[in-house]
C-alpha positions in Angstrom: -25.1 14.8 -71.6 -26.2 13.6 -68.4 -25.8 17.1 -65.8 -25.8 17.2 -62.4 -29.3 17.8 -61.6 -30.5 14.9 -63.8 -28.5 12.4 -61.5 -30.8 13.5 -58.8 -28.8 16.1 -57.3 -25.5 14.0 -57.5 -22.1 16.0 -57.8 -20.2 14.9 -60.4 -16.8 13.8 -59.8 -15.0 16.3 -61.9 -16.6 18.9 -59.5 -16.3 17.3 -56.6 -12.2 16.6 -57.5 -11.9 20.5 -57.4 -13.8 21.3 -54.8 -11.5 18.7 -52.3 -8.5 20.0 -54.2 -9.7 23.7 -53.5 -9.2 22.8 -49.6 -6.2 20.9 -49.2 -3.5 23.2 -47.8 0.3 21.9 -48.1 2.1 20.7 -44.9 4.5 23.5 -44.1 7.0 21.6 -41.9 10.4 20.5 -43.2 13.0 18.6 -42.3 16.7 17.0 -43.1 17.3 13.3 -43.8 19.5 10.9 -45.2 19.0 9.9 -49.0 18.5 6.5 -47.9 15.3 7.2 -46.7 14.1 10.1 -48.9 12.0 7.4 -51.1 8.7 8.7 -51.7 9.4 12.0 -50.2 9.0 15.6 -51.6 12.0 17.7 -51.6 11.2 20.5 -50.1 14.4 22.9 -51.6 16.0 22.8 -55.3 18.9 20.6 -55.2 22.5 21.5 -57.4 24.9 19.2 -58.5 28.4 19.9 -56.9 30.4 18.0 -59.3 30.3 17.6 -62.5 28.8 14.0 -64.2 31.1 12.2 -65.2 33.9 14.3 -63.0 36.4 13.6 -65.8 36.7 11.5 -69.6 36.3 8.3 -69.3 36.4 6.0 -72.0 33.1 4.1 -72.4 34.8 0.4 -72.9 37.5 -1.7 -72.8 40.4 -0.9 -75.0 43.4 1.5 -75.8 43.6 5.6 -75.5 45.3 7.4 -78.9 47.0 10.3 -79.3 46.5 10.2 -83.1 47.4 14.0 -83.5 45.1 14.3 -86.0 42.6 17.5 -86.5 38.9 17.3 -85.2 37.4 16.8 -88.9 39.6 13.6 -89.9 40.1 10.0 -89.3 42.8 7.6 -88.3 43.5 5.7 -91.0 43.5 1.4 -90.7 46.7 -0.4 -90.4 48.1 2.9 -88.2 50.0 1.8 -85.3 50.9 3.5 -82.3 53.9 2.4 -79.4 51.9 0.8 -76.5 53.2 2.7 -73.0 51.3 2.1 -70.1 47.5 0.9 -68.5 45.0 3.0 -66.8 42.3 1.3 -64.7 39.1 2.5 -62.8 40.4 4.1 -60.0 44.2 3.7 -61.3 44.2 6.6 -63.7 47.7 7.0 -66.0 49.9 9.5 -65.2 52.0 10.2 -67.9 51.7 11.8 -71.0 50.7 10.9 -74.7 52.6 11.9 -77.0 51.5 11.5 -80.9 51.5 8.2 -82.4 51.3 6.7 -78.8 48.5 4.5 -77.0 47.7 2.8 -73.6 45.2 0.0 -72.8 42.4 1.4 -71.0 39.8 -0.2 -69.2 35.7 1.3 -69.1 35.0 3.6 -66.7 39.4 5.1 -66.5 40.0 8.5 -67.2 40.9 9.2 -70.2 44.2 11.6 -70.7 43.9 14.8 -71.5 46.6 14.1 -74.3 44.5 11.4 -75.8 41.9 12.2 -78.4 40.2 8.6 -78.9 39.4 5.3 -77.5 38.8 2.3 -80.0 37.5 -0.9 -78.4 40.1 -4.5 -78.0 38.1 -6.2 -80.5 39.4 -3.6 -83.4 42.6 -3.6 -82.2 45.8 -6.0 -82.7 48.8 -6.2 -80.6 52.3 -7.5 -81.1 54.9 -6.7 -78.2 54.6 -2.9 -77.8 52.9 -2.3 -81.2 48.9 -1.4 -81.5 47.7 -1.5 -85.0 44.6 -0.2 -85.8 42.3 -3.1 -87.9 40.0 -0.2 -89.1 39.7 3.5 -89.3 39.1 5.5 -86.5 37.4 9.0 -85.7 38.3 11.1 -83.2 36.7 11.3 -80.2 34.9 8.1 -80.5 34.2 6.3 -77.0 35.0 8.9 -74.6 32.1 10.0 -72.1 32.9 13.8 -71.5 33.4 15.1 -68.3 29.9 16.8 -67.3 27.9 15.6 -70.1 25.4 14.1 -67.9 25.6 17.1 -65.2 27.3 20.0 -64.8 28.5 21.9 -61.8 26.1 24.0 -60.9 23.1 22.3 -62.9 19.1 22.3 -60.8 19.1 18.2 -60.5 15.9 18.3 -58.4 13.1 20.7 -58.3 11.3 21.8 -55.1 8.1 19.5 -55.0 9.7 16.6 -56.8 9.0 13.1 -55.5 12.1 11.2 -54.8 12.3 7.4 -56.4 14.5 4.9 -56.2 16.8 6.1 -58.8 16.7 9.5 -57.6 18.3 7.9 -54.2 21.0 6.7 -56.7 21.4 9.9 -58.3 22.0 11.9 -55.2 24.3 9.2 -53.8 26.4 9.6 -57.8 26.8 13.6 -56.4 27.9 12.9 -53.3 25.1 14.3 -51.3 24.3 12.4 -47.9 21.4 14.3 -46.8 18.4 16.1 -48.4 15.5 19.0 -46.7 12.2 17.2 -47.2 8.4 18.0 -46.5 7.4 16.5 -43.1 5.1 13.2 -44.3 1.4 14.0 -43.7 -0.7 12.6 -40.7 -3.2 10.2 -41.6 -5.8 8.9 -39.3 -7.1 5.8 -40.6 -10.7 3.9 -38.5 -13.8 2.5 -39.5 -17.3 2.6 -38.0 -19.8 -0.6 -37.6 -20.8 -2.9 -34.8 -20.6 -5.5 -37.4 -17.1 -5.2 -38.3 -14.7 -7.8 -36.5 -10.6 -7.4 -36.9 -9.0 -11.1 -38.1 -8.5 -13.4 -35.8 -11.8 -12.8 -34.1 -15.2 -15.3 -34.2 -17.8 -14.2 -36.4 -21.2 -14.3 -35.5 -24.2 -14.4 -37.7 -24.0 -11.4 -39.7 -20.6 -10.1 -38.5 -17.9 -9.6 -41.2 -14.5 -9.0 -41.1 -13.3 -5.3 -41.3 -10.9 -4.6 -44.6 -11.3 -1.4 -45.8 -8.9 0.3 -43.3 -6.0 -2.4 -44.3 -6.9 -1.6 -48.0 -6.6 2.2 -47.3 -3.6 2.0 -44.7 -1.9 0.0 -47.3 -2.4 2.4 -49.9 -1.2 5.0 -47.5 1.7 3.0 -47.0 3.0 3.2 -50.6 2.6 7.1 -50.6 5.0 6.8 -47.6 2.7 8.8 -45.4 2.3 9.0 -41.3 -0.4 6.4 -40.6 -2.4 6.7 -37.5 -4.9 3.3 -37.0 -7.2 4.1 -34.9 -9.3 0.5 -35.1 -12.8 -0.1 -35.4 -15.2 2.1 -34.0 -19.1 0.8 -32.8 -21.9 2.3 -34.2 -22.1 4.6 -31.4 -22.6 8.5 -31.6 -20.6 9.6 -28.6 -17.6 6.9 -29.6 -17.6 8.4 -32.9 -17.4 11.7 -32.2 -14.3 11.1 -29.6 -12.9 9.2 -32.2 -13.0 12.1 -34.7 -11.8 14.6 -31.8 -8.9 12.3 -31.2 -8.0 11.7 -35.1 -8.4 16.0 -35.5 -6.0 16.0 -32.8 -3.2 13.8 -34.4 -3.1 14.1 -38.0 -3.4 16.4 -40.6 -6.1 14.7 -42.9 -8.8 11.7 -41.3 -10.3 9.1 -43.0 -13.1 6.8 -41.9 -14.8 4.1 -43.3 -19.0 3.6 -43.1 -21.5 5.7 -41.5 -22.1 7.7 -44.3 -24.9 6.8 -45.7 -28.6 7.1 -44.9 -29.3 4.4 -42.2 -30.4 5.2 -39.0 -27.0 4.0 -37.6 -25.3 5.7 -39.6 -24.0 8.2 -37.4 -20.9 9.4 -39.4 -21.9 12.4 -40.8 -24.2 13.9 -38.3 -21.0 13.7 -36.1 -18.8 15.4 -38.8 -21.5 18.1 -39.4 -21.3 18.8 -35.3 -17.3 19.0 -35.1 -16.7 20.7 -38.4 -18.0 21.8 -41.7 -19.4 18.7 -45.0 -18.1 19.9 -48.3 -20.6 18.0 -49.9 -21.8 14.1 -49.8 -22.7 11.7 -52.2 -21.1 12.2 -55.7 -22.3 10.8 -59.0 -20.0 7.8 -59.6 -20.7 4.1 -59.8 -18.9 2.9 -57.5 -19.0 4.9 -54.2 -21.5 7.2 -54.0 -22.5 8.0 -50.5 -18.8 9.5 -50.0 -18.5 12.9 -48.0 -15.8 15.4 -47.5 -15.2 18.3 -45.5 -13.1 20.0 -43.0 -12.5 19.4 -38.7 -10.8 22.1 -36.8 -7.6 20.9 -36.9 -7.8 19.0 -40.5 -9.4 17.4 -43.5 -11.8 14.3 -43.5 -12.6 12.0 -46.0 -15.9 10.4 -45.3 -15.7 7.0 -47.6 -18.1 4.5 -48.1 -19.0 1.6 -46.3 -18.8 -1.2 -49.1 -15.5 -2.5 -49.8 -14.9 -1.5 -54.1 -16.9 2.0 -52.9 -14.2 2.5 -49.9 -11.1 1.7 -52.4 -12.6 3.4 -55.9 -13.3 6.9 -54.0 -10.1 6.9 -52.2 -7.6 5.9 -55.1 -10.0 8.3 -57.0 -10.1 11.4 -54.1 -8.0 11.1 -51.3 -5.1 9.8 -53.1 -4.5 13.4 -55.1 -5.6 15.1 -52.2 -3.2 13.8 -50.6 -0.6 14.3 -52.9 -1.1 18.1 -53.1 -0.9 18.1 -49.4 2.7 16.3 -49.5 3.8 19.2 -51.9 4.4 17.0 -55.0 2.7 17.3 -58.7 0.1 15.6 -59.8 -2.4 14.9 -62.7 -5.4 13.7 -64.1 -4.7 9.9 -65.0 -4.5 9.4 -68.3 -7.1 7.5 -70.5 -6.3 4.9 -72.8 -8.6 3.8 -75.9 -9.3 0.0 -75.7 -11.5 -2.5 -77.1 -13.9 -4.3 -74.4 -14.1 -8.4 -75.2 -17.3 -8.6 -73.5 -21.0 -6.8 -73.4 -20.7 -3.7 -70.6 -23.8 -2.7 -68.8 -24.6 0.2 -67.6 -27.6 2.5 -67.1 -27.2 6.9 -67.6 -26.5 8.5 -65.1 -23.6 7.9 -62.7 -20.0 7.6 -64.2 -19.0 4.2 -63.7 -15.3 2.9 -62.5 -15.9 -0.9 -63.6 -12.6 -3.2 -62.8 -11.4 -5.1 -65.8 -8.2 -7.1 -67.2 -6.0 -4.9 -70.0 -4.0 -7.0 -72.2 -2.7 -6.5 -76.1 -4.2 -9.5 -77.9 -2.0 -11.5 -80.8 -3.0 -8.5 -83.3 -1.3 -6.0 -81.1 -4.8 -4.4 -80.0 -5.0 -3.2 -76.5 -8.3 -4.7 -74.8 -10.3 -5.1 -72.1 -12.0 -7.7 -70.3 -14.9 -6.8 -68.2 -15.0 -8.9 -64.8 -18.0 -10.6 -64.5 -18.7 -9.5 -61.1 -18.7 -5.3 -60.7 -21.0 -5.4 -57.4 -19.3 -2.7 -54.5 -19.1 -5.1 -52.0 -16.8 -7.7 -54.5 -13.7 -6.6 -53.6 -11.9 -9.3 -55.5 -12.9 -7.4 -58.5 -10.1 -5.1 -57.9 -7.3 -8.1 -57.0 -7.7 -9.4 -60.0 -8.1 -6.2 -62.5 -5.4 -4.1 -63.4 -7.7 -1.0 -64.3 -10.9 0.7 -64.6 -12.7 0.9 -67.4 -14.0 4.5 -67.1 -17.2 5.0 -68.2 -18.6 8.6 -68.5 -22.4 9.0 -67.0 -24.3 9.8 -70.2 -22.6 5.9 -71.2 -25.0 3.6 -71.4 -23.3 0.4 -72.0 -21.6 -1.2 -75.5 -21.3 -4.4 -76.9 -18.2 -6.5 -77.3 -16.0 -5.1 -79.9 -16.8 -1.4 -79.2 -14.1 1.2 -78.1 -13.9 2.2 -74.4 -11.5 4.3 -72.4 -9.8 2.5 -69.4 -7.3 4.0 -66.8 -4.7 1.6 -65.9 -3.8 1.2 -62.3 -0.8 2.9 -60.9 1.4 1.8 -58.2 -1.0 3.1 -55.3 -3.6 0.2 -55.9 -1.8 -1.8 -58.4 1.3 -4.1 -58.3 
């Protein structure tokens, strides 16, 4: 097994993972909002149900209500029939009473009267006048969705630190509640550093490029519904990148920039960071998106990420994002890895653990696989558009050949569609 010290020094990224994870402290602050815009926020106290789910029997489809006055144990027998004496709707509940041996039509969703003991569906039913004859046996109970089955009064429906989806916003609209105490959404400063970076819509000149890693990472940021703060591109100047970090430790709660940390003598990134605040450690032993540095300003957390586009988006999905989610307050995991059979040779040397993008499918035997994409290089960044995960590579690997087993972690909703 390949250590630390034979990748040169490297920190593997297991290590590295708990050392950020060691130093990210939650954001305190709190505050109330409506449900209808609590999507991808972290409750921040345990939320009850007030009512009961469903508040009352219902009968689960269309059809008639019995009062069979039969015991719990036994059955209605076919050809029974029962006097036909009213309707109860959604919303239009029926009043009276059942007594045995009587029926009403009910439709899905109606309560169901406390004198009723059954519901059977139209299509098992016949009807003559006021007459409901049963065209097959019938158990008691059968269709009726019990009042509180779902939820109960009283019942935890959301833990504190849970992260609110779209069906949750459903839920809490089903109980009635209209507002909900969250944890205030981080503070992200987002900027890159490079004098050849150009934003779209600007001319390029020979050996300009246009800047994407902040619109990859902002976007990111965007679907963990986080405080973005874009702070543009910043030259490769050392006094405009040190006000830019004093302005970003100023705003936000965790900063991010792009480039500068590597070993070139414009690279001014971390001598600036090691000036304002304290580096964690830089360059970790992963393929791509090694030069990546971490550590801590003043006021907040930085994430020093790579320069090349695949290195920029690999270490963030890969670091900041759980970072990130520990400091919203919500859970979080290791992602899960998923045996699959590569279709193609994979190279790769000891050493680093590799992150290569491929395409997952299940082939016409039912066999998960994996394609390797041809082109893996950091700066291809087209190699993560088209795959849909990485094909995870540990950094004693040294490659397979088509047909061999590898373990690949699918993309999640962060940097996937």
């Amino acid at each position: 097994m390949v250590d630390c010290c034979s990748a040169f020094g490297l920190m593997p990224l297991s290590q590295a993972k708990t050392n950020l994870l060691d130093k990210i402290s939650l954001v305190k602050d709190s505050e109330t909002i409506s449900i209808n815009k609590c999507m991808q926020r972290v409750n921040a106290r345990s939320i009850s149900s007030p009512i009961n789910v469903p508040s009352h029997n219902n009968s689960a489809m269309d059809g008639y209500a019995f009062n069979g006055d039969f015991s719990q144990n036994e059955v209605i027998p076919k050809d029974h029939k029962f006097e036909l004496i009213g309707i109860a709707m959604a919303g239009s509940p029926f009043l009276g009473e059942l007594k045995p041996g009587q029926c009403i039509r009910i439709m899905t969703g109606a309560v169901v009267p406390d004198s009723a003991n059954t519901v059977e569906m139209q299509e098992n039913i016949t009807v003559a006048d006021s007459t409901v004859q049963l065209n097959q046996s019938l158990k008691i109970d059968n269709h009726i969705r019990k009042a509180g089955e779902d939820i109960t009064i009283g019942q935890t429906v959301f833990e504190e630190g849970h992260l609110f989806s779209a069906t949750d916003v459903g839920l809490l609209a089903s109980l009635g509640v209209e507002n909900v105490y969250v944890k205030r959404r981080p503070k992200v400063a987002v900027f890159s550093t490079g004098d050849e970076l150009k934003s779209a819509g600007q001319s390029l000149s020979l050996g300009d490029i246009y800047e994407s890693n902040s619109h990859v990472v902002i976007a990111m940021l965007e679907k963990m519904n986080v405080e973005v703060i874009d702070l543009g591109i910043i030259e490769d100047d050392y006094e405009k990148i040190k006000q830019a970090f004093i302005k970003a430790d100023e705003l936000a709660d965790a900063v991010i920039s792009s480039g500068g940390v590597s070993v070139g003598d414009a690279d001014y990134t971390k001598d600036v960071l090691g000036e304002l605040g304290h580096i964690d450690f830089w360059k970790i032993a992963i393929k791509p998106g090694k030069p990546f540095a971490f550590g801590q300003l003043p006021n907040s957390v930085f994430f020093g990420l790579p320069g090349n586009p695949v290195s920029a988006t690999v270490t963030f999905h890969l670091l900041g994002v759980p970072a990130l989610k520990k400091m919203m307050g919500t859970d979080f995991s290791d992602p899960m890895l998923i045996p699959a059979v590569t279709t193609d040779r994979i190279r790769k040397r000891a050493g680093r653990m590799d992150f290569q993008r491929g395409v997952a499918n299940i082939n016409l035997n039912g066999q998960l696989e994996v394609l390797p994409l041809a082109k893996q290089g950091s700066g291809i960044l087209s190699s993560i558009s088209k795959a849909n995960c990485y094909i995870v590579l540990e950094q004693s690997h040294e490659g397979c050949n088509a047909g061999e087993k590898v373990n690949i972690q699918l993309f999640d909703h962060i940097i996937g569609r």
